[in-house]
C-alpha positions in Angstrom: -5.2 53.1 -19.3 -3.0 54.1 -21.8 -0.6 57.0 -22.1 0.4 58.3 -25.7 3.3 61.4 -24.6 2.1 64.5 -26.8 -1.6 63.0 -27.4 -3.1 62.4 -23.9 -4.2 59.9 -22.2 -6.8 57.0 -22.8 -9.2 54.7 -21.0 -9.2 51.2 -22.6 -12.2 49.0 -22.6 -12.6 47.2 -19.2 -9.4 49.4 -17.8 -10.7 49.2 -14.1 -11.6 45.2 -14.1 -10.3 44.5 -10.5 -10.5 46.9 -7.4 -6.8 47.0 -6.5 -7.0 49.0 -10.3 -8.9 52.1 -9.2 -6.9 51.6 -5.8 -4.2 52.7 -7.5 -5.7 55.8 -8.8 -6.1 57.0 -5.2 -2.2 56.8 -4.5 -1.1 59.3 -7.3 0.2 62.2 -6.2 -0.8 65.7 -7.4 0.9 69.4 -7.1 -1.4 72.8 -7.0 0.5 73.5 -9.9 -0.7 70.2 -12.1 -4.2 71.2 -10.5 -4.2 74.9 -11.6 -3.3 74.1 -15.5 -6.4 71.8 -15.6 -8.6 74.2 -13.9 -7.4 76.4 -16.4 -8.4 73.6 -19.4 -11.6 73.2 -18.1 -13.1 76.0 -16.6 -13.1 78.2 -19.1 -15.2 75.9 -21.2 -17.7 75.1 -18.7 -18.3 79.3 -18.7 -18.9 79.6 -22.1 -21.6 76.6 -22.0 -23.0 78.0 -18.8 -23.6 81.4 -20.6 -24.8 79.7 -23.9 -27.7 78.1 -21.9 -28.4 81.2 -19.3 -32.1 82.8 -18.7 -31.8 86.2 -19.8 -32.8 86.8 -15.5 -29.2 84.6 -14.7 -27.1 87.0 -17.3 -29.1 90.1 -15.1 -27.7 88.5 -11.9 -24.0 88.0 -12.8 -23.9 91.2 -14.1 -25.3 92.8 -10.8 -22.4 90.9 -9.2 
């Protein structure tokens, strides 16, 4: 993995080769706050595309809720 500050963050080409490698991943801590801002990159998104590819019936339904 490689991080580049200001541009993000990148998986090489056989990053996780050895098992103590994605061990490592399951040690990093994370705050609500870190959580929120990515829920905030994502979700949004994944809204838009779910309305792009709704039934007209699945539009009806979220409205009615």
């Amino acid at each position: 993995m490689e991080i580049q500050r200001g541009k993000g963050t990148y998986v090489k080409e056989n990053a996780f080769k050895k098992q103590q490698d994605i061990e490592q991943l399951s040690k990093i801590k994370v705050n609500a706050k870190d959580l929120y801002e990515m829920r905030l990159i994502f979700e949004p998104e994944a809204v838009y595309y779910a309305a792009l590819r709704a039934t007209d019936s699945e539009i009806k339904r979220i409205i009615e809720l």
